[in-house]
Biotite code that builds the C-alpha atoms (Angstrom):
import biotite.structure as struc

atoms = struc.array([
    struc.Atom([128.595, 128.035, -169.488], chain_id="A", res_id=1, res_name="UNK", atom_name="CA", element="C"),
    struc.Atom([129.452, 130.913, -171.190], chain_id="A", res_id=2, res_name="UNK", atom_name="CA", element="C"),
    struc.Atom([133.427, 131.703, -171.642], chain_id="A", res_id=3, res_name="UNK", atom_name="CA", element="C"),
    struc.Atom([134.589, 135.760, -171.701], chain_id="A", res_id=4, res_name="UNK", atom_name="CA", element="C"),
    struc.Atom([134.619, 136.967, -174.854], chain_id="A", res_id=5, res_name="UNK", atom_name="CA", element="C"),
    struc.Atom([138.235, 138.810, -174.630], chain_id="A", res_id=6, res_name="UNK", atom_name="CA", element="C"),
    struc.Atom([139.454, 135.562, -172.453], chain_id="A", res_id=7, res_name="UNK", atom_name="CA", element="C"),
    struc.Atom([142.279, 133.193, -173.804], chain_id="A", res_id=8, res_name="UNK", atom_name="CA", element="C"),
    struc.Atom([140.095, 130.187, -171.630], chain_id="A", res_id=9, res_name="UNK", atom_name="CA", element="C"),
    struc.Atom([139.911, 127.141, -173.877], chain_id="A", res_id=10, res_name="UNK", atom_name="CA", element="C"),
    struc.Atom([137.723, 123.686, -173.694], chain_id="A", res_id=11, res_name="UNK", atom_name="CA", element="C"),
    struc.Atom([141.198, 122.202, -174.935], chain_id="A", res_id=12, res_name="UNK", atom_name="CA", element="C"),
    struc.Atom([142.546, 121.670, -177.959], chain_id="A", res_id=13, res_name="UNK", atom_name="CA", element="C"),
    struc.Atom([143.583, 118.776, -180.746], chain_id="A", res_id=14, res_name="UNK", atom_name="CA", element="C"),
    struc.Atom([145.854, 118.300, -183.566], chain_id="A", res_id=15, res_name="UNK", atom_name="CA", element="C"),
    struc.Atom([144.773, 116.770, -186.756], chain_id="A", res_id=16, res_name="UNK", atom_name="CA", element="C"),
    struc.Atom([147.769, 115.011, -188.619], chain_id="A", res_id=17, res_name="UNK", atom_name="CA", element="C"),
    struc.Atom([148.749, 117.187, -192.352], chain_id="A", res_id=18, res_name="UNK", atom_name="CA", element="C"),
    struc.Atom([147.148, 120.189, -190.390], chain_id="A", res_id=19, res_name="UNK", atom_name="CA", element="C"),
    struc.Atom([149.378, 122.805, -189.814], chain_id="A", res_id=20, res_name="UNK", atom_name="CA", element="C"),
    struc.Atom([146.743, 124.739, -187.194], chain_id="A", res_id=21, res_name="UNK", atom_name="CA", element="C"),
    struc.Atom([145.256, 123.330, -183.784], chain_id="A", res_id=22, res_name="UNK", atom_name="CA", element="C"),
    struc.Atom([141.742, 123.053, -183.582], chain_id="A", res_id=23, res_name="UNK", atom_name="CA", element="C"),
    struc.Atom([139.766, 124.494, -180.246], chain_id="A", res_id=24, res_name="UNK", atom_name="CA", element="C"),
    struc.Atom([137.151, 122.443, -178.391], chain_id="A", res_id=25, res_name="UNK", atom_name="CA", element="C"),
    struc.Atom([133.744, 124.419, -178.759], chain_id="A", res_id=26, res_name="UNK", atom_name="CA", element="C"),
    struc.Atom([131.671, 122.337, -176.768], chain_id="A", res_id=27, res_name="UNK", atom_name="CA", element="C"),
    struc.Atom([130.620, 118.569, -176.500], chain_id="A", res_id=28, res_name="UNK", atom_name="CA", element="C"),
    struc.Atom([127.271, 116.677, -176.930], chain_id="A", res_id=29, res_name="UNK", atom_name="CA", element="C"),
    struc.Atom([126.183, 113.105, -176.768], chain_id="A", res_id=30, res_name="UNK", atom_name="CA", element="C"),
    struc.Atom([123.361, 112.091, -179.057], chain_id="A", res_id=31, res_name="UNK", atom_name="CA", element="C"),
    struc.Atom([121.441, 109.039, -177.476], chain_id="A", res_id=32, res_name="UNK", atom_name="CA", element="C"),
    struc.Atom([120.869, 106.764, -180.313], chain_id="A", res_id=33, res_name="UNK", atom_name="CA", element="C"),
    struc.Atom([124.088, 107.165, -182.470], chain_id="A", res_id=34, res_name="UNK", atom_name="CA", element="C"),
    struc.Atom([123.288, 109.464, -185.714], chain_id="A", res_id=35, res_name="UNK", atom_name="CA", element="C"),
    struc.Atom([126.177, 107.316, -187.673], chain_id="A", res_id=36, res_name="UNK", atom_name="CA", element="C"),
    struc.Atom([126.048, 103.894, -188.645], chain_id="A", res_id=37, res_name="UNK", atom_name="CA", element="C"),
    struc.Atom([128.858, 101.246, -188.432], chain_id="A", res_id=38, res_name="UNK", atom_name="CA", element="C"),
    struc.Atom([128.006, 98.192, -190.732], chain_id="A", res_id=39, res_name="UNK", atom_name="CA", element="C"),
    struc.Atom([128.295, 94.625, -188.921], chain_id="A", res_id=40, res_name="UNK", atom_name="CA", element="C"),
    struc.Atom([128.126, 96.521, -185.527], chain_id="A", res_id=41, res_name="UNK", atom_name="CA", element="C"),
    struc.Atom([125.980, 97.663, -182.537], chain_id="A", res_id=42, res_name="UNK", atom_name="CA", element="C"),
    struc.Atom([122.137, 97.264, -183.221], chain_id="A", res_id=43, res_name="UNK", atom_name="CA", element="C"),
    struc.Atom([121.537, 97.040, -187.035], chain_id="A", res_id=44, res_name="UNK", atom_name="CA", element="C"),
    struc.Atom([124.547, 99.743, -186.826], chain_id="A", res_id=45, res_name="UNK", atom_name="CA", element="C"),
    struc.Atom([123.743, 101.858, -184.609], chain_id="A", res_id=46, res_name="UNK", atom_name="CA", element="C"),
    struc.Atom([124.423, 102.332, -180.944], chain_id="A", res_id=47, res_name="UNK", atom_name="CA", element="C"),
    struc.Atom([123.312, 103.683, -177.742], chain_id="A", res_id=48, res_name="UNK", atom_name="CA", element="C"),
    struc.Atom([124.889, 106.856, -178.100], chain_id="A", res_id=49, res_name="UNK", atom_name="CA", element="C"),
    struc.Atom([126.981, 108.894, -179.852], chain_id="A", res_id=50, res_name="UNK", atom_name="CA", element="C"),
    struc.Atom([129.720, 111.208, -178.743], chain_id="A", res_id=51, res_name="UNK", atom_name="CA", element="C"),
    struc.Atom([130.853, 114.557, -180.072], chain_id="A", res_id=52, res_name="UNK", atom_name="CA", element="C"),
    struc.Atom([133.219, 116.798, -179.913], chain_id="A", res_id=53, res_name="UNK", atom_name="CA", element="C"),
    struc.Atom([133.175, 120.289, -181.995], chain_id="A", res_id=54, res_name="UNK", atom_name="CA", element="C"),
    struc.Atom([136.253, 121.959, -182.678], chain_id="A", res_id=55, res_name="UNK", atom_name="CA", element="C"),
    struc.Atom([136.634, 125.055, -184.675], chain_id="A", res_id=56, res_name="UNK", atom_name="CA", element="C"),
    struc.Atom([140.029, 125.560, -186.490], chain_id="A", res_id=57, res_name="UNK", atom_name="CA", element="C"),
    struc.Atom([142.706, 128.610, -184.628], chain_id="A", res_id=58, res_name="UNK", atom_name="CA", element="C"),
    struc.Atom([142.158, 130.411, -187.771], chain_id="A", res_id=59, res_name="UNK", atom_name="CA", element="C"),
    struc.Atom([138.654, 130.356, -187.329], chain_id="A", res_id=60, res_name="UNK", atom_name="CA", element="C"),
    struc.Atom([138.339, 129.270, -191.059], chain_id="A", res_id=61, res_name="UNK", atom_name="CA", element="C"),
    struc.Atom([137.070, 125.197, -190.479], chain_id="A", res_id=62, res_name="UNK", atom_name="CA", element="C"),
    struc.Atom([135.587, 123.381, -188.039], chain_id="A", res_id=63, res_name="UNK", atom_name="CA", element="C"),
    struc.Atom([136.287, 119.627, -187.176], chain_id="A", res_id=64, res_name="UNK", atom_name="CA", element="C"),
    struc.Atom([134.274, 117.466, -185.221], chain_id="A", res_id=65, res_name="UNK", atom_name="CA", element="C"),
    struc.Atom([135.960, 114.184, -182.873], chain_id="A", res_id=66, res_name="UNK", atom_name="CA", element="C"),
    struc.Atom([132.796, 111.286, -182.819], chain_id="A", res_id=67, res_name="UNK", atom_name="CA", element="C"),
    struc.Atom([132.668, 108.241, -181.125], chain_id="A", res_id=68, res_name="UNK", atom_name="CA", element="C"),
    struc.Atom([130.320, 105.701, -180.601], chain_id="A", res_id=69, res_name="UNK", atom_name="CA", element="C"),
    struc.Atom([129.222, 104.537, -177.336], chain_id="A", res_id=70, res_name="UNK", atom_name="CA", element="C"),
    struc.Atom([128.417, 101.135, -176.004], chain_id="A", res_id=71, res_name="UNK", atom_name="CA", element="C"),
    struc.Atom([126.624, 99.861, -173.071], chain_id="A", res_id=72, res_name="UNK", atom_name="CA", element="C"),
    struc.Atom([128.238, 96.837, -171.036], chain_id="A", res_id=73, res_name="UNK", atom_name="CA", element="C"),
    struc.Atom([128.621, 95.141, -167.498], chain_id="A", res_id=74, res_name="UNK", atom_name="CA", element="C"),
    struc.Atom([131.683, 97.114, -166.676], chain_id="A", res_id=75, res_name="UNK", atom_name="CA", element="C"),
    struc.Atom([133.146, 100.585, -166.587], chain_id="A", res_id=76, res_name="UNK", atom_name="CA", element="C"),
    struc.Atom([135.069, 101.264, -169.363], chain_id="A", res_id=77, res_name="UNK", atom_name="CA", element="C"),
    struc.Atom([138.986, 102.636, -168.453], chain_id="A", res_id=78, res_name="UNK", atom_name="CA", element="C"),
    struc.Atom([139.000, 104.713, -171.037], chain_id="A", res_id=79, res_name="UNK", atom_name="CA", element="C"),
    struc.Atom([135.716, 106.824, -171.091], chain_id="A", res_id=80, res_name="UNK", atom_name="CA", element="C"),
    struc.Atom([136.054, 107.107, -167.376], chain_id="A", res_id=81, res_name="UNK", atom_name="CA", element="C"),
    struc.Atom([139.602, 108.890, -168.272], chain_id="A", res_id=82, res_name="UNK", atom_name="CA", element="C"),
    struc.Atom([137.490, 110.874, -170.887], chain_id="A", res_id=83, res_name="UNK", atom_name="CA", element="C"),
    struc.Atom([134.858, 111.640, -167.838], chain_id="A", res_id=84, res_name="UNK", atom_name="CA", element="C"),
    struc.Atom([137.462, 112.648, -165.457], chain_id="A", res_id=85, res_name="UNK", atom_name="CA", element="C"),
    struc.Atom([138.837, 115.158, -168.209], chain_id="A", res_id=86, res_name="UNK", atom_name="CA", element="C"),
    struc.Atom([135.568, 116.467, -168.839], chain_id="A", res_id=87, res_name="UNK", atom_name="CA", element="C"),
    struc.Atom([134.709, 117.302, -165.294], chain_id="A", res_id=88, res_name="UNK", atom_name="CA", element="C"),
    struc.Atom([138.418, 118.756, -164.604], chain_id="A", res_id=89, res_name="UNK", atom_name="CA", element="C"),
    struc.Atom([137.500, 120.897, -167.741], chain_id="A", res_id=90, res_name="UNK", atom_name="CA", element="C"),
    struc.Atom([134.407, 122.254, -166.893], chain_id="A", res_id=91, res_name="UNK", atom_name="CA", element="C"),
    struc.Atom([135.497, 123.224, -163.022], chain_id="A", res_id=92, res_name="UNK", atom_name="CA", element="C"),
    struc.Atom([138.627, 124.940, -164.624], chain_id="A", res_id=93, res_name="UNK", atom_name="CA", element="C"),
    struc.Atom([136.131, 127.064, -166.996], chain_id="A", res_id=94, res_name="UNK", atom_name="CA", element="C"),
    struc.Atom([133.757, 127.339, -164.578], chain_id="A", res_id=95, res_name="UNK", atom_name="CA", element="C"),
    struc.Atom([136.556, 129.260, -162.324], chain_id="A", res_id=96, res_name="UNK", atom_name="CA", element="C"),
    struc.Atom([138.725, 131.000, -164.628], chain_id="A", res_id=97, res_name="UNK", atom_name="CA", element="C"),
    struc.Atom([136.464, 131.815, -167.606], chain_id="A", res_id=98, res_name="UNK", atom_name="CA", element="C"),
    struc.Atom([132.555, 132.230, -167.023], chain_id="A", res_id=99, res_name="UNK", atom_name="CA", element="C"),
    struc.Atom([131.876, 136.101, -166.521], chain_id="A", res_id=100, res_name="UNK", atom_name="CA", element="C"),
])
């Protein structure tokens, strides 16, 4: 997907507390096999997969990224289906209003 370059379109957008600037969702990616470690959890640390986010700062001067780990189980999870359903809402907005 490929947003307009003069368009005002956004993936959405998040606040980091003591930041004065919002930071603008670039584009997601799940790694499968978590690249991070969290000791005492998942398998030897690691888990299934890995979620990120990229954002890049309004001033275009940083770049933050949102991560979270991923877990397989018997049930759906409430939560990442909320995060699936935003996803998908996101993508048909860009794909109508921003993709030249």
């Amino acid at each position: 997907v490929s947003p307009k370059a003069d368009s005002t379109c956004h993936f959405g957008k998040m606040n980091i507390p003591h930041s004065p600037n919002k930071f603008n969702a670039l584009q997601y990616h799940i790694h499968t096999y978590s690249e991070h470690q969290i000791e005492g959890q998942g398998d030897d640390g690691y888990f299934p997969a890995e979620l990120h986010v990229v954002h890049q700062e309004e001033t275009q001067e940083s770049f933050a990224v949102f991560g979270t780990m991923i877990s397989v189980g018997e049930e759906d999870h409430p939560m990442f289906e909320w995060f699936l359903q935003g996803w998908e809402a996101t993508a048909q907005k860009v794909e109508d209003e921003c993709v030249a």
